[in-house]
C-alpha positions in Angstrom: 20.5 -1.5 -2.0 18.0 1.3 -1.1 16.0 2.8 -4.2 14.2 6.2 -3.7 12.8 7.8 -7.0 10.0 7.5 -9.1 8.6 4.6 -11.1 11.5 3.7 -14.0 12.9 0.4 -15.3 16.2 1.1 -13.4 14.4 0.3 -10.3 13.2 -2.9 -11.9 16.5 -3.8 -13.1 18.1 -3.4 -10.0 15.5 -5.9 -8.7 15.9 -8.5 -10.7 20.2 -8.0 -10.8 20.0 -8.0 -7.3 18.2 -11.6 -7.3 20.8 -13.0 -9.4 23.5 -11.6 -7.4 21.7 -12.7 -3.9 20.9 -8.9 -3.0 18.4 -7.5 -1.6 16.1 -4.2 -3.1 14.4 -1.7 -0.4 11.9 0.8 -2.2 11.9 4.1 -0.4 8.6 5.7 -0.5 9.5 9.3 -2.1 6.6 11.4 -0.4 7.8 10.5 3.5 10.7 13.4 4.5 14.0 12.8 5.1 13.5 12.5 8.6 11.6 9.0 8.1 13.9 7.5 5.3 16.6 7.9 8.1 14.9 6.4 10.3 14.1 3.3 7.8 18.0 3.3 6.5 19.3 3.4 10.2 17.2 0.2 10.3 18.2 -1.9 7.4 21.6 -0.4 6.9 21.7 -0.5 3.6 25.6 -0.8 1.5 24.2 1.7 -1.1 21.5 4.2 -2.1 20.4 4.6 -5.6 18.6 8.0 -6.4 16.1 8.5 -9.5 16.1 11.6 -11.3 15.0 14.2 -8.9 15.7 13.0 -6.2 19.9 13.6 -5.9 19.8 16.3 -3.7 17.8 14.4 -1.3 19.5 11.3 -1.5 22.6 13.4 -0.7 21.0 14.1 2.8 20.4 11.0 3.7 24.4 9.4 4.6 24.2 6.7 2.2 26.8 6.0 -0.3 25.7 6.4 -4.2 27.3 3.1 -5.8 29.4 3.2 -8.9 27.9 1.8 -12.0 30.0 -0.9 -11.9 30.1 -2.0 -8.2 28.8 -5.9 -8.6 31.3 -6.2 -11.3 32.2 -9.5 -11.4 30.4 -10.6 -8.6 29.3 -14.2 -9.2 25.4 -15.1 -9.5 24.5 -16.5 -6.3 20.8 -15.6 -5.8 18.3 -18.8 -5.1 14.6 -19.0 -4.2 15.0 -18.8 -0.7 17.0 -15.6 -0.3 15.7 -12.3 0.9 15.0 -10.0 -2.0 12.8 -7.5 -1.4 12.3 -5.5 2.1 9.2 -3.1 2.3 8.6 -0.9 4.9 5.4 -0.7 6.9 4.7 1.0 10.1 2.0 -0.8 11.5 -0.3 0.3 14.1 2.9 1.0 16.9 4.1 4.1 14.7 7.5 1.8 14.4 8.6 1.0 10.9 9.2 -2.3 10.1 10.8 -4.3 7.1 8.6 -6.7 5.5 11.0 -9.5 4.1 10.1 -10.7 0.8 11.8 -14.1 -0.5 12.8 -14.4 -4.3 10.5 -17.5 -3.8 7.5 -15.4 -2.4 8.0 -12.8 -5.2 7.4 -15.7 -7.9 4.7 -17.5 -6.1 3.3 -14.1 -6.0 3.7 -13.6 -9.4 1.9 -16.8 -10.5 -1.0 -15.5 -8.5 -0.8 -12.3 -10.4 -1.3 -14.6 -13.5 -4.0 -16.3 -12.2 -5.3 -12.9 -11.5 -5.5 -11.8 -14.6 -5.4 -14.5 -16.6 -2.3 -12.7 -18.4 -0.9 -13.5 -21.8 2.2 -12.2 -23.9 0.0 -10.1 -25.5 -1.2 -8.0 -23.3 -0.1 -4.6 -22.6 0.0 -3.8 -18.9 0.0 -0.1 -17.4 1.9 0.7 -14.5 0.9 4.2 -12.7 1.2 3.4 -9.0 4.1 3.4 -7.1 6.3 0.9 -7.3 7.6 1.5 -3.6 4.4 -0.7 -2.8 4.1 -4.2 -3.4 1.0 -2.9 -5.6 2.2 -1.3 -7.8 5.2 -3.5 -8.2 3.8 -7.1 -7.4 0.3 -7.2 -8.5 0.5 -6.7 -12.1 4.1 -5.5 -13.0 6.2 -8.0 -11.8 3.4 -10.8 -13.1 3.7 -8.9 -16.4 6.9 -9.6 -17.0 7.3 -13.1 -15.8 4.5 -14.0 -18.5 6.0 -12.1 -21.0 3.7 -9.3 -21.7 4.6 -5.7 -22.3 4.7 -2.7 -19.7 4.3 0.9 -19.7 5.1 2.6 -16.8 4.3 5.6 -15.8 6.7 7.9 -13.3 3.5 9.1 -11.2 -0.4 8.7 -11.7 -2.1 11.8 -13.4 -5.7 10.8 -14.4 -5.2 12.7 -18.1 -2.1 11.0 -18.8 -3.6 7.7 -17.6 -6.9 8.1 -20.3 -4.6 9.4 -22.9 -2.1 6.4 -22.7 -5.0 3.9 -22.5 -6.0 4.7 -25.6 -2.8 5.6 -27.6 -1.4 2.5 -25.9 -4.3 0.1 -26.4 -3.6 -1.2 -22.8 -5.3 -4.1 -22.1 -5.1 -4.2 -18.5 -4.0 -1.4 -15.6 -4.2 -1.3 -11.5 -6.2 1.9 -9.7 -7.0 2.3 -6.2 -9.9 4.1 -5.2 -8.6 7.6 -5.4 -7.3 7.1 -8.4 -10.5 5.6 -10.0 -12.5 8.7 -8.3 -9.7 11.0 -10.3 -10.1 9.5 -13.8 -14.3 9.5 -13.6 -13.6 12.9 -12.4 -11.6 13.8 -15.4 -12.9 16.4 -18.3 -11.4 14.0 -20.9 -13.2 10.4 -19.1 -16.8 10.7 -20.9 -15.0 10.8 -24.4 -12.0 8.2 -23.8 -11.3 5.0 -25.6 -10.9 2.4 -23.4 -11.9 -0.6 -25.3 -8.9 -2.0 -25.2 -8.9 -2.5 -21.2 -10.6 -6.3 -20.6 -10.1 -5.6 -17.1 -9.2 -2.8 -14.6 -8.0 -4.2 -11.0 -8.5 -2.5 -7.7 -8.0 -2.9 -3.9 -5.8 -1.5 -1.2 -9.5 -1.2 1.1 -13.1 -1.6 0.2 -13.7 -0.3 -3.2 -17.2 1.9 -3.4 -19.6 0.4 -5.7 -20.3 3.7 -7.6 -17.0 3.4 -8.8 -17.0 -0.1 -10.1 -20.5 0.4 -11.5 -18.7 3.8 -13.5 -16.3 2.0 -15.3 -18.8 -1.3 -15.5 -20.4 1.4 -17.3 -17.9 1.8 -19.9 -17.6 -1.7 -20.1 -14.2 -2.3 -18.4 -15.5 -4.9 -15.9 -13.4 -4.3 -12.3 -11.7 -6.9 -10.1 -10.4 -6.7 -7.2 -7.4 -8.0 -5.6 -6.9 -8.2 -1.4 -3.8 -8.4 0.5 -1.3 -6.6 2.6 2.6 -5.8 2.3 3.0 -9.1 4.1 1.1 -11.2 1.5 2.9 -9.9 -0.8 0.3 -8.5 -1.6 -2.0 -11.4 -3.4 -4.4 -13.2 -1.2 -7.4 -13.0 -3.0 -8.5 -12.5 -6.0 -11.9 -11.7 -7.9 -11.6 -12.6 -11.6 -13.2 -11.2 -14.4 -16.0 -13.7 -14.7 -16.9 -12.5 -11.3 -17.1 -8.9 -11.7 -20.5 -8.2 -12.5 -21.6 -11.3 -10.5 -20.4 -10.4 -7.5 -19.9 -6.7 -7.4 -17.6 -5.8 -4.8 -16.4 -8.8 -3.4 -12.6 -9.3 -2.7 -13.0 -12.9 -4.6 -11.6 -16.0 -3.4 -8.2 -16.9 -2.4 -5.9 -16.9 -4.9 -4.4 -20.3 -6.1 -1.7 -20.7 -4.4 -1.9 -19.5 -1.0 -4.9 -20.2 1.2 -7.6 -18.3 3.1 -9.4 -18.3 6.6 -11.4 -16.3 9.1 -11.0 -17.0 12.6 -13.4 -14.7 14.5 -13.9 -13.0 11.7 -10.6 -12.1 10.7 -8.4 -13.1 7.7 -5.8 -15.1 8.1 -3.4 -16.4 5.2 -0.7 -19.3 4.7 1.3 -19.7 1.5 4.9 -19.3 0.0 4.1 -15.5 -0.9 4.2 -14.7 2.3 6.9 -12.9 3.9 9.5 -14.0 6.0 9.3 -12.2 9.3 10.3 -8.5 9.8 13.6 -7.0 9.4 15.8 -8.0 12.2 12.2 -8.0 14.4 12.1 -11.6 15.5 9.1 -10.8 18.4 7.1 -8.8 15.9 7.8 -11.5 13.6 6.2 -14.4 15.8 3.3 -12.0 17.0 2.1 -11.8 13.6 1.6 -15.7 12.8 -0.4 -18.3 14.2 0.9 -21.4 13.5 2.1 -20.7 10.2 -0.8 -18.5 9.8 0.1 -14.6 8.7 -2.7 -12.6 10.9 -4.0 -9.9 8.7 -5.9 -7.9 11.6 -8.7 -7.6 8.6 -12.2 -8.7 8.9 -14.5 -10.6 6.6 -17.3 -12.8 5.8 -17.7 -15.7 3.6 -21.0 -16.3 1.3 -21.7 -19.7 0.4 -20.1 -19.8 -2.3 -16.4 -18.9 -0.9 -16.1 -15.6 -1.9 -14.6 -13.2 0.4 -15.8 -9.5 1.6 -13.9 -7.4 3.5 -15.7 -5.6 5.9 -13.2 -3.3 8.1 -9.9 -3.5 9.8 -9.6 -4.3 13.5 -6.3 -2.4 13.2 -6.5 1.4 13.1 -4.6 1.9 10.0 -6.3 4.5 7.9 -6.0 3.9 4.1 -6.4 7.6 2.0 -6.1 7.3 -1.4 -4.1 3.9 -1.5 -1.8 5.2 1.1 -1.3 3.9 4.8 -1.6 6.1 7.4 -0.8 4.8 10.8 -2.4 6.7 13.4 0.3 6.0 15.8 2.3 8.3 14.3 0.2 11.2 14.6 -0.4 10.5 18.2 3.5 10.2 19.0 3.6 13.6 16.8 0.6 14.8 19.2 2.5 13.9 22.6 5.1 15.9 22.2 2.8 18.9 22.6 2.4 20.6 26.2 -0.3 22.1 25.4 -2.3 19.0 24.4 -3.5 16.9 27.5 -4.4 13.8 25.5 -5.5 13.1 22.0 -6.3 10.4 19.9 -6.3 9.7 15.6 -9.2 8.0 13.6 -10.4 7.8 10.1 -13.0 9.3 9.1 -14.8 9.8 5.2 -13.6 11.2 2.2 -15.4 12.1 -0.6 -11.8 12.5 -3.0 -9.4 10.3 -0.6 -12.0 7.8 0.6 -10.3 8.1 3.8 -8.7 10.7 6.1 -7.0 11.0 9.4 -8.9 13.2 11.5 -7.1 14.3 15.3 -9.1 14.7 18.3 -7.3 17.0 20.7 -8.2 17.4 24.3 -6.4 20.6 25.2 -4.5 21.1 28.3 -6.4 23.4 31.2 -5.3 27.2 30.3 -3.4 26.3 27.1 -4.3 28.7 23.8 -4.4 26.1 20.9 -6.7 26.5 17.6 -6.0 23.9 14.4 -3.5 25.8 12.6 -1.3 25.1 15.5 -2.2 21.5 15.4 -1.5 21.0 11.8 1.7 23.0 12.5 3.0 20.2 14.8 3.0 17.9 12.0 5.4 19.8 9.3 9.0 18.1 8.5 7.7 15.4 11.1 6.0 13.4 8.9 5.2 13.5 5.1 2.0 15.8 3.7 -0.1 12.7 2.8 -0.3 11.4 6.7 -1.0 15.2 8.3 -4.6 15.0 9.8 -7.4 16.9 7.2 -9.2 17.6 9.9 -8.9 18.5 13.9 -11.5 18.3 16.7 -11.4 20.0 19.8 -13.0 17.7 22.4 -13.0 18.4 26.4 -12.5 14.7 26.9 -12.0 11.0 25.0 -14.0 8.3 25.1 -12.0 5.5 27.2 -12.9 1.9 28.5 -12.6 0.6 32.3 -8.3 0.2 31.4 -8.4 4.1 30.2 -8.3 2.5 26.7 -9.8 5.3 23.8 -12.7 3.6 22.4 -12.2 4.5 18.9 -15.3 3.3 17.6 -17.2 5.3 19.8 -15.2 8.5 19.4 -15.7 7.3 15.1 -19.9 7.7 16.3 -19.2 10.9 18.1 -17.6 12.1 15.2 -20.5 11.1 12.6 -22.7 12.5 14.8 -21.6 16.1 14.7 
């Protein structure tokens, strides 16, 4: 089954009657257009399509039959540990989507990290206000929540006021923000006067996490962990407790406790039973992304002496705004399709509200009238609003190796130094 709406407990309850009956659950991220979710369900093929509220029209679109209420009727409960449960879509740095396959074995092993993580008890209350079409904001807390017992509130979409306002009415005890979202609560008129002594810890991740916003809410005294990992990890790799978060301010942590944690030439590289299977129906991309039972994160790190991790960049390109992906592959296939664009390439650059942003370097073709409207034009019921470039550059040429390779780091110093 295919799930496309916003945060609800139908979603989770398809998830977990779905592992009883041996199904599997693909979340639909709601802010890419209805190009791209045909492009994902022409690749999984999904039996049915289950629509939120809101999101019926859309859903409609899409070719995908809406399932009775009743279809698994008497179905018999066939799920074990080692089926497929959960398939999450990532595009990687070839513009391609692909299915990340998630075991009902690699969702609970996950989930025991997620206890580890936060050391979680029946009696906390856990706030959900990411999307749950990410492992994030389904696997890091939520999912953990429940398997230990606790409570959950979930919230359809983050909106910092609503976020302050339920911490406090709520008593929440613990909640997940990434960067953006922790930049949009400080940010908010209501944050100096908010309760939040109920929160014993707020976690973070999806990239670095600026120290000016841990030391904000370290401020408040809601001490910050962090938690690092990728759709393939499911997400929980590693994990900086709350004993560590003044100690070591910033740091990713150490691996959590049961998967384990290396850097080989500097990059991360994780084995465990939360890892994912392979890739939807993808078998080469599968075996290009282990090593020996290794998962190859494309991340880079460094150790300090006392095994705690910091993550220091990607060797992919992927650009992470506000929590979300953004491939730049798939801006440059938008970009190609232009004649009157000779060559261009995608990087990252900083964002004061998103952290990061895509930014599109164009070289125009010789004679061709082209300003960055007309760029940003290219991109409109291609892909969704979040992955459009927030800013274009003009540039007569790109910087390129001896192979005619675009050095992007060298086109990133070009960049900082206009």
């Amino acid at each position: 089954m295919a799930w496309l709406g916003y945060n609800d407990p139908e979603m989770l309850a398809l998830l977990f009657a779905l592992a009883r009956l041996g199904g599997i659950l693909v979340p639909l991220n709601w802010r890419l257009t209805a190009a791209e979710h045909r492009s994902i369900l022409a690749d999984c093929k999904p039996r049915w399509l289950v629509a939120g509220a809101g999101f019926e029209q859309h859903a409609t679109g899409l070719g995908v039959p809406r399932p009775a209420l009743d279809a698994a009727h008497g179905r018999p409960l066939e799920g074990t540990d080692g089926d497929d449960l959960l398939v999450v879509y990532t595009s990687g740095t070839t513009g391609t989507p692909k299915g990340a396959v998630l075991t009902q074995a690699a969702l609970l092993w996950n989930a025991y990290n997620g206890i580890h993580a936060h050391d979680l008890q029946q009696s906390d209350r856990v706030l959900t206000c990411l999307p749950m079409f990410h492992v994030g904001g389904l696997n890091i807390q939520t999912v953990p929540a429940l398997l230990a017992g606790a409570a959950v509130t979930l919230h359809s979409r983050f909106e910092p006021g609503a976020w302050l306002a339920e911490v406090a009415r709520g008593r929440s005890t613990l909640s997940l923000l990434v960067p953006a979202a922790m930049q949009a609560v400080i940010a908010h008129p209501a944050w100096a006067a908010a309760d939040l002594s109920s929160l014993r810890l707020l976690n973070s991740g999806s990239m670095v996490v600026p120290e000016s916003l841990i030391r904000a809410f370290h401020a408040r005294g809601v001490p910050v962990g962090q938690v690092y990992g990728c759709t393939e990890t499911a997400p929980i790799a590693t994990v900086l407790l709350r004993e560590d978060a003044a100690r070591k301010l910033g740091s990713a942590g150490k691996a959590a406790p049961h998967c384990e944690v290396r850097l080989v030439d500097g990059e991360i590289q994780v084995r465990g039973p939360n890892l994912m299977r392979g890739y939807w129906r993808d078998p080469a991309a599968s075996a290009a992304a282990f090593e020996d039972g290794w998962f190859r994160t494309g991340d880079l790190a460094r150790v300090d002496d006392e095994g705690y991790y910091w993550i220091m960049g990607r060797s992919k390109d992927v650009i992470i705004s506000g929590g979300e992906n953004i491939y730049p592959a798939e801006l440059e296939n938008v970009l190609a399709d232009c004649p009157a664009i000779a060559e261009a390439a995608v990087v990252g650059i900083g964002d004061a509200r998103w952290g990061e942003a895509a930014c599109a370097c164009v070289v125009p073709r010789a004679g061709a009238s082209l300003d960055e409207a007309a760029v940003l034009a290219l991109f409109r019921d291609r892909l969704a609003k979040f992955k459009h470039p927030r800013r274009v550059v003009f540039l007569d040429s790109l910087p390129k190796n001896a192979l005619g390779k675009v050095q992007k780091p060298e086109l990133r110093r070009r960049l900082e130094a206009r």
